[in-house]
N, C-alpha and C positions, 0 to 999 in steps of 0.2 A: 504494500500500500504506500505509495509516495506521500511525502510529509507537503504537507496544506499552505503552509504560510506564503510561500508565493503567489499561493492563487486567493487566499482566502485573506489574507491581508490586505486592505484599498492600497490604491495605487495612489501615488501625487502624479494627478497629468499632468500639471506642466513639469515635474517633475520625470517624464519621460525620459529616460535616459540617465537619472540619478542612480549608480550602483550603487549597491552597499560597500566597496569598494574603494569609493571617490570619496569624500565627506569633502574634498574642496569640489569638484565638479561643479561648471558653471548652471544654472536652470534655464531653462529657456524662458520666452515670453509666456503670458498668458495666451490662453487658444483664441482666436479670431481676432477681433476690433476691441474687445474686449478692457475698460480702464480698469483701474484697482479701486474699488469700491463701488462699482456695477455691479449685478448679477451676472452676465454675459448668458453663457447657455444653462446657467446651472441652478437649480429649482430654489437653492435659499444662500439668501447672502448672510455672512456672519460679520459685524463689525466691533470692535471692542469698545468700552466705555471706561471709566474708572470714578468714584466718587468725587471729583475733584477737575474731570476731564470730559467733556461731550461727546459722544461718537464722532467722526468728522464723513459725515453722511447726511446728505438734504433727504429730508423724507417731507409726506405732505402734512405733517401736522409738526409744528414747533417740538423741535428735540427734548427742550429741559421741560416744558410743560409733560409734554408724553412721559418721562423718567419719574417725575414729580407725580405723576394719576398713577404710575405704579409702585410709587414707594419706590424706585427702584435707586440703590447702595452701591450700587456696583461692586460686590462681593464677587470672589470668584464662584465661577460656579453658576452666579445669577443670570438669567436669561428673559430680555421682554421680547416677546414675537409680536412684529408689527406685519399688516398685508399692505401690500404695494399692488398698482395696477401700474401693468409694463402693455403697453398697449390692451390687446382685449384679454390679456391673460393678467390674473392676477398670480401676485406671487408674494414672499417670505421671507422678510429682514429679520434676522436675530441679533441682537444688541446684547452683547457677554461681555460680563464683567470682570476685570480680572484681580479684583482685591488689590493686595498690597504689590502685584509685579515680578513677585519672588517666584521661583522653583517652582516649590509645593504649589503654588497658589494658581500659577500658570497651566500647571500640568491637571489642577482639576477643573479649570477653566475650559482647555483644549475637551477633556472628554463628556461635559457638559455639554458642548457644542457638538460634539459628535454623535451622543445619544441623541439630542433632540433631531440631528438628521438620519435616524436610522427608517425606514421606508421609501424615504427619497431616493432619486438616485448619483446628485449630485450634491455639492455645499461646496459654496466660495469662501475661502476663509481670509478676512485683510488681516493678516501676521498682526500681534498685540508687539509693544516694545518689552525689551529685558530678555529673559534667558528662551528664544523663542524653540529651541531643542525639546525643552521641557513639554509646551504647550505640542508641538507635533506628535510627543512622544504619546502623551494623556489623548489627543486625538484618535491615533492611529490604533493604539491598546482598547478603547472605548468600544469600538467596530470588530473586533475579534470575534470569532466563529470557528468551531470547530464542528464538524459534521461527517464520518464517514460515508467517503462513496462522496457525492456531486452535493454543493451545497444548494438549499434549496431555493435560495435568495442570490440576487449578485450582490457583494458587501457595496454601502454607498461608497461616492466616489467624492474624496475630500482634492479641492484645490487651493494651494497656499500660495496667496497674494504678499509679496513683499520681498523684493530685490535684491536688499541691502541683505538678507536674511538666508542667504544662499548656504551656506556653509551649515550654519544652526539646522536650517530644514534638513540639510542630509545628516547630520549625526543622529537626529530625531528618528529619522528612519532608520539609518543602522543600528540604534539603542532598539527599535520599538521591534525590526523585523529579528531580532537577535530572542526577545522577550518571545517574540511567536513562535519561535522556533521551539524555544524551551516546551513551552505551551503545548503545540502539535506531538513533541515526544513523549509527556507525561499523557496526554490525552489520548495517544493512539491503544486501543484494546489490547491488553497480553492475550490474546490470543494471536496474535499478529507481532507484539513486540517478544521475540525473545531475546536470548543473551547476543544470541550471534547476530540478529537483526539490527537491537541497539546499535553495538560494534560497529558493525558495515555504515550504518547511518551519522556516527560520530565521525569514521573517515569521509565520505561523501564529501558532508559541507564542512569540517575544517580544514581538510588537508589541500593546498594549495601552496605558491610563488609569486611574488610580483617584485618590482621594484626595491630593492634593500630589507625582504623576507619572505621567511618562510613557514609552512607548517608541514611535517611532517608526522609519522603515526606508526606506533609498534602496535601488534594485539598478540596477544597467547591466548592459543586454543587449550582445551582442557589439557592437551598432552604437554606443553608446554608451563601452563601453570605446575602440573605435574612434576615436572623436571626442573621447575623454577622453586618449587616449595612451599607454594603460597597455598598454605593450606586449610585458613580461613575460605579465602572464596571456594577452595574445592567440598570444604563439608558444609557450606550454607546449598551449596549446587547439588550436591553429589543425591539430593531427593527428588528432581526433575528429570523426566526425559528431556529435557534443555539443557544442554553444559554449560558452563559459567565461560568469561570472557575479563581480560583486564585488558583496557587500552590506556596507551600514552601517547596527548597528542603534544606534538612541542614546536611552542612557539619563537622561531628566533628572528631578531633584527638585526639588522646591522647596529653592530655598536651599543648592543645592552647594555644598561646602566644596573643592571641586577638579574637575580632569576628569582621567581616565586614559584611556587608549586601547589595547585587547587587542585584537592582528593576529591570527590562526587559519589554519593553512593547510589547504585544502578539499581536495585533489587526489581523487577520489572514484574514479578508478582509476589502477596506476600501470604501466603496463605499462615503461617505459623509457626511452619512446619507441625512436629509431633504433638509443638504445644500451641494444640489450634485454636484459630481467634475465634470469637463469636459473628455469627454471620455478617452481623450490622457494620463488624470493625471490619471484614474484609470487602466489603460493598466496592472501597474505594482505594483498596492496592493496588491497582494500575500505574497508581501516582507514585508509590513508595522510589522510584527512580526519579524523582524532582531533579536532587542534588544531583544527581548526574550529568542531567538533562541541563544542568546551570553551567554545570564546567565545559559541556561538548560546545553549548551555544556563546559562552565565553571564548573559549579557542578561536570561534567561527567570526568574531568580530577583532577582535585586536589591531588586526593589520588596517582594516578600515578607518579605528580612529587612532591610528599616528601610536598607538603605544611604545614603547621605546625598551622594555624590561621583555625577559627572555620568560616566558611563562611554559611551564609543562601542566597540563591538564592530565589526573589520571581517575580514570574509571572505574571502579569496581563491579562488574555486574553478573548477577546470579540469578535465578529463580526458586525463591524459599519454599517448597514445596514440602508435601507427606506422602511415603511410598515405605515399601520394604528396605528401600536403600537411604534412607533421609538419617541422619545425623540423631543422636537420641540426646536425652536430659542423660547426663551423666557422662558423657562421651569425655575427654580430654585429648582436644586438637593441639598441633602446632604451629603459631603464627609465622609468615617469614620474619626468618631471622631467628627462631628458633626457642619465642618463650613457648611456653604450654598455657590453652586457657582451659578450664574443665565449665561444661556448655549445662549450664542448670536450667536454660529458658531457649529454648530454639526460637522462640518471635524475639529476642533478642540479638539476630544474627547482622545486622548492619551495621555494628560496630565490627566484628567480626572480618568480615569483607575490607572494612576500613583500614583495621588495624594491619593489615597486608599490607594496603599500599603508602600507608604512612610510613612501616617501617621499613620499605622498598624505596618509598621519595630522600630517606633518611641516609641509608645505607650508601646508595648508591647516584645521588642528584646533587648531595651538597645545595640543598636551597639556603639562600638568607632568610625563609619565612615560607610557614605551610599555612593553608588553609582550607580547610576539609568543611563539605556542605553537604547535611543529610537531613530526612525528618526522619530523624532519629527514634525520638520518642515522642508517647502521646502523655507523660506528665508536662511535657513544656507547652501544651495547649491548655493546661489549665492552670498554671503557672502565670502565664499571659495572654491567655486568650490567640482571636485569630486576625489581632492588627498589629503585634511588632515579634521580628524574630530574636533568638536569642544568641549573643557572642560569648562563649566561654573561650579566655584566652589568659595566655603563659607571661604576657607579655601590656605592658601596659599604654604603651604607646601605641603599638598595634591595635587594640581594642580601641582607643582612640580615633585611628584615621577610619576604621571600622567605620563607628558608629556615627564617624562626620558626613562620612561619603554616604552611610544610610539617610540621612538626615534633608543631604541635598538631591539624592537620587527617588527621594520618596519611598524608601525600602527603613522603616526603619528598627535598629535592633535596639537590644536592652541588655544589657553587660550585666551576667546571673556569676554567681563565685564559682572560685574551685576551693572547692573547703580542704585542706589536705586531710582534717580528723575522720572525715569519710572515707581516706582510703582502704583501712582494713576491713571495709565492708565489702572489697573485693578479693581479701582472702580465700586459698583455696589447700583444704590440707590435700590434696596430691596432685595441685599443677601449681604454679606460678600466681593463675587470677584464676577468678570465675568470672565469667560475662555476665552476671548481676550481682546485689548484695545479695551474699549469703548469711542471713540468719540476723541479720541487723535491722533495727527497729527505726532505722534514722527514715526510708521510705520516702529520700530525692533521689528518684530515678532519672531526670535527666543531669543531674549534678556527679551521680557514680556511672553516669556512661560514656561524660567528658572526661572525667577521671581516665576512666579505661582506655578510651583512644590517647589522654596523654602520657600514656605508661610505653607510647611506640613511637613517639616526636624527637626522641632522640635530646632532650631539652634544646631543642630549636624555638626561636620564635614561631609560635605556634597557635591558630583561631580554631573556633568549631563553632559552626553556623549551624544550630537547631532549627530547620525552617517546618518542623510537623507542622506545626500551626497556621502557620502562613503559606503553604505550599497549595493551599486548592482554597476557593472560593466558594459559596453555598451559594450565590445569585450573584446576578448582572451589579454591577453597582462600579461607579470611577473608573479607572482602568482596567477593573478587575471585570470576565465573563467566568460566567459559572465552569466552574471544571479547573482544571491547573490553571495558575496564575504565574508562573516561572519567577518565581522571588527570588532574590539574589543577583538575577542576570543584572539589572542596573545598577544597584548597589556593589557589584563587584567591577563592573566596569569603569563604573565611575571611579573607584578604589585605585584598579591599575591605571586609568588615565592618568592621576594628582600622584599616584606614586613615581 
């Protein structure tokens, strides 16, 4: 099943021609006679306002009077629909407001605009001033669809009026088609994703050359993992007719100024294994590969916005399954590298998987800084609910640009401890750890399973990005459509941009 977001993502027509590729890439004109603050052919114009600013649009009834009948603040977000008659057709000014100008404020602006043109099949947007990236980005997210097989709709088609705005419109789209892609991977059915499909699909769209880089891409098949020793992903796998899969895509430029290193955990279904979830909690393990799906679509964007750091993405991907061959409670595996963990909870396997390739980025990568993205667990959803993710980190400066880049990319995290007095909850008297507390009353489970991934960090500067919570959406709402939300992808990009 080929992945959606090229077709299911609107397009910017004047922006025909824009790659994700290009972020300088000039834009063409508007289509036809077309001025900036017309409608031209397209069924609603959108023009922005500000509390303090008029739209700069003649409409037939006095501007501030009309804002003034609708109370209207010019909050982002706000929107007054006014009808025009353009000869014998009438038609649909929307007047969005965009608050205070900022980021955040810009980017819920954009997908307010966007929603109110969902049926349409056009929307002229006149570019608002300040970070106008953000505003595309909330646009173009807003419009997201995911549908097996042909959608049943064409997605509306947004046009982005403003000149000067050239560059901002294309990273908006490379941030926004990067987010869809995440999106399309967590949303595609396991029965159709498995280890080896991921895999192939991780190479696809990251691995490419252009101009002063590169990306290239290992994978081990089971026999390879095999011979490599990674024998976390081989016992979270080893209960699927699906064999597990590690990929590494690596991102180089000319003239890295650093290497960083993003873990992803793949599990592409999760049934329990032996110790099986309740129906309700497996409704929605299709998703349980988010974090993966963040680091493949991270790779796949780098070289478009000018990144400058040497980044390897590694994947861990399995299928948690229950069979005669599946991994039991009581088992004692060996992680690469050679600790022992004895396995008291098989749904606790994505640390598992993790712990391979953490102690694999360690061993043998030499990064200045790891950063591993899972949804891990489901204590961290109710810990903080399903609007910020969580950063447990080694490192306190790191948790810093973290939480800055969440803050300005609209992803935002919440810096939870690593308590060290909870380590001997992962005491094991005949392996090294066990993959949950044993026999401990303390009962923070996402706190001892950052613990356990940093028992393989090698003490590197070292994040762990809890996205359970934020990894999928229950309804349409701001950038977010129901189904995978691909969190991190901004937040992490943004990250390596400033780093």
């Amino acid at each position: 099943m080929p992945i959606s977001s090229h077709v299911l993502l609107p397009r910017v027509p004047y922006g025909q021609g824009l790659s994700a590729g290009s972020p300088g890439d000039s834009v063409p004109a508007p289509p036809g006679d077309a001025e900036p603050g017309t409608p031209g052919d397209a069924e609603l114009l959108a023009v922005p306002f500000a509390g303090d600013r008029e739209p700069e649009i003649e409409l037939p009834l006095p501007v501030a009077a009309l804002l003034a009948h609708y109370q209207a603040k010019g909050e982002a977000g706000e929107i007054v629909e006014v009808p025009v008659a353009n000869g014998d057709v009438v038609g649909r000014v929307l007047l969005y407001g965009v608050g205070d100008g900022s980021a955040p404020a810009l980017r819920k602006a954009g997908a307010a605009v966007a929603r109110r043109g969902k049926g349409r099949e056009s929307i002229r947007i006149v570019l608002p001033e300040g970070p106008v990236a953000a505003f595309v980005e909330g646009a173009l997210l807003a419009t997201y669809t995911f549908r097996v097989g042909e959608a049943t709709s064409a997605p509306v088609l947004l046009e982005f009026v403003g000149e000067e705005a050239q560059a901002e419109v294309a990273r908006g789209r490379v941030i926004a088609d990067a987010v869809a892609f995440a999106r399309d991977l967590a949303n595609t059915p396991s029965s159709v994703k498995s280890p080896a499909w991921l895999a192939e699909r991780a190479v696809e769209h990251a691995v490419g050359e252009g101009d002063g880089w590169r990306v290239s891409a290992q994978v081990w098949d089971e026999a390879a993992l095999r011979s490599g020793r990674f024998g976390g992903i081989l016992a979270v796998g080893q209960g699927s007719v699906t064999p597990p899969r590690l990929v590494r895509l690596s991102y180089e430029p000319e003239d890295a100024t650093g290497h960083v290193v993003l873990v992803g955990k793949g599990i592409t279904y999760d049934t329990g294994g032996l110790s099986l979830k309740p129906t309700d909690n497996m409704k929605f393990m299709k998703t349980d590969m988010a974090g993966g799906a963040v680091v493949i679509a991270v790779l796949g964007a780098l070289a478009s916005l000018g990144v400058r750091l040497r980044v390897t993405g590694l994947v861990a991907i399995a299928e948690n399954s229950f069979s005669g061959t599946a991994q039991r409670p009581s088992d004692v595996i060996t992680q690469y590298g050679g600790r022992t963990v004895e396995v008291l909870n098989t749904d606790a396997e994505g640390r598992l998987v993790m712990a391979d390739a953490l102690a694999y980025a360690d061993a043998e990568l030499d990064p200045d800084v790891m950063v591993d993205v899972a949804t891990l667990t489901g204590a961290i959803s109710i810990a903080l609910g399903k609007g910020l993710g969580a950063v447990f980190a080694s490192d306190d400066a790191l948790a810093g640009e973290l939480i800055e880049a969440g803050e300005s990319s609209g992803e935002q995290l919440w810096r939870m401890p690593l308590i060290d007095d909870y380590v001997p909850a992962l005491e094991s008297p005949v392996a090294d750890l066990s993959n949950i507390e044993a026999g401990s009353t303390y009962g923070a489970g996402s706190i001892t399973a950052a613990l356990f991934l940093r028992e393989f960090t090698g003490k590197r500067p070292w994040a762990h990005l809890d996205i359970a919570g934020v990894g999928r959406s229950g309804a349409d709402e701001g950038v977010f459509s129901k189904g995978a939300t691909g969190y991190g992808v901004r937040l992490l990009l943004e990250w390596l941009s400033r780093r």
